[in-house]
N, C-alpha and C positions, 0 to 999 in steps of 0.2 A: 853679895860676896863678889868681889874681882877678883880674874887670875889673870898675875904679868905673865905666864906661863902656865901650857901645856901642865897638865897631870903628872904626865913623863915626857919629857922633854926629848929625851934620845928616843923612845921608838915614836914620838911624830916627827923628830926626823928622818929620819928612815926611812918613814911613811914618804915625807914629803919628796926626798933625794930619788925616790924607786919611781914617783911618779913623774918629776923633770925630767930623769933618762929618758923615760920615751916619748918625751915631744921631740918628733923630727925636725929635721934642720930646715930650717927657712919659715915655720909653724913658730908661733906662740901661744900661751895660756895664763890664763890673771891667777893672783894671788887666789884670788874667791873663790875659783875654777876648781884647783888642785884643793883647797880645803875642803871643798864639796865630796872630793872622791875618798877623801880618807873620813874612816869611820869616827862621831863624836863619841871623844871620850867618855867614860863613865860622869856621870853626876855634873855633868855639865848639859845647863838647858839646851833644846834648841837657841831659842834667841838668842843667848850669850853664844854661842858659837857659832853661831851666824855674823855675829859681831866680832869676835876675835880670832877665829880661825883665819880669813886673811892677814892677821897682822901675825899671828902665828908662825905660819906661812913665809912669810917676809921676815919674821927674825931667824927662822933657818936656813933660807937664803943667804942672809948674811956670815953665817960659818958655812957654807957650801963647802964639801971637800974640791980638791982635787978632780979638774977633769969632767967633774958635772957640767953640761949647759945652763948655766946660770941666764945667761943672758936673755934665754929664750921665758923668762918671766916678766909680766911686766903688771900696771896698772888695770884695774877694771875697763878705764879708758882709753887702755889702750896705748899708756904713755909711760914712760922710764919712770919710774919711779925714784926723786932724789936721796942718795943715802951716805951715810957717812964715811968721808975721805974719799967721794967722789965717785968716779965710774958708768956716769952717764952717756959720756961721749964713747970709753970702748965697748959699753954696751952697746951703743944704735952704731959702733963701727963692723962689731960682730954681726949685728942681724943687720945690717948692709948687706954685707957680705956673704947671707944666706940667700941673700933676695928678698927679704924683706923691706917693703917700702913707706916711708914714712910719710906724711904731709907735709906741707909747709908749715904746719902749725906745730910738728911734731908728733902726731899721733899716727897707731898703724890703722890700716881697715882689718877693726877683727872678722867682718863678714870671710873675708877675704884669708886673713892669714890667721884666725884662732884655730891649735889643736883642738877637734872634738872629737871624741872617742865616741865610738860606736856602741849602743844599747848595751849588746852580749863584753863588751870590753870594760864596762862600768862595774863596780861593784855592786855587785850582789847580795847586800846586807841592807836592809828597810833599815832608816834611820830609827834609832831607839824613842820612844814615845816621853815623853816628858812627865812625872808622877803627877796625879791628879789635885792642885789647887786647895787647899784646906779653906775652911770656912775662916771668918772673922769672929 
């Protein structure tokens, strides 16, 4: 079964808006990052959510309200992410302008500038276990 979308669509956004607030300024974090920290929905495996929660992720990015740091999201690699109607350039002019530094190749050092949140600041919810495999 594929899902183009979240169960509920509005509270993983929510989810995901409450976690971009607090990546501080000159810090980023990948799409991957932030799905990890929000809880997998009901009835959704692991592995499929392992698979679609960054893209998840990046389609509620794409309706960001107002005033979110949007920009401080980027690729697992560490690279802007192309998206539609553009935005790439004031995104890497924003985190310029955190201090965030790019390569020549375009990528950041996440060593260096990924948000990681500290043990006790993670959620605290054991990912749900996946129901047990039926026989053939």
């Amino acid at each position: 079964m594929a899902f183009r979308n979240p169960p509920d669509p509005e509270a993983f956004r929510a989810q995901v808006y409450a976690w971009v607030a607090r990546i501080p300024e000159g810090r980023v974090m990948s799409y991957g990052q932030i799905a990890r920290l929000i809880a997998r929905p009901r009835g959704i495996l692991v592995k499929t959510y392992l698979g679609l929660g960054p893209r998840w992720v990046g389609a509620a990015m794409a309706h960001a309200p107002e005033g979110l740091p949007w920009q401080r999201v980027v690729n697992s690699q560490g690279r802007i992410s192309a998206r539609p109607g553009g935005g790439a350039g004031e995104q890497r002019r924003l985190l310029e302008e955190e201090g965030v530094e790019f390569s020549p190749t375009g990528r950041i050092d996440l060593k260096r500038f990924a948000h990681i949140l500290p043990p006790e600041k993670r959620a605290k919810a054991p990912p749900r276990r996946d129901p047990p495999r039926r026989g053939r």
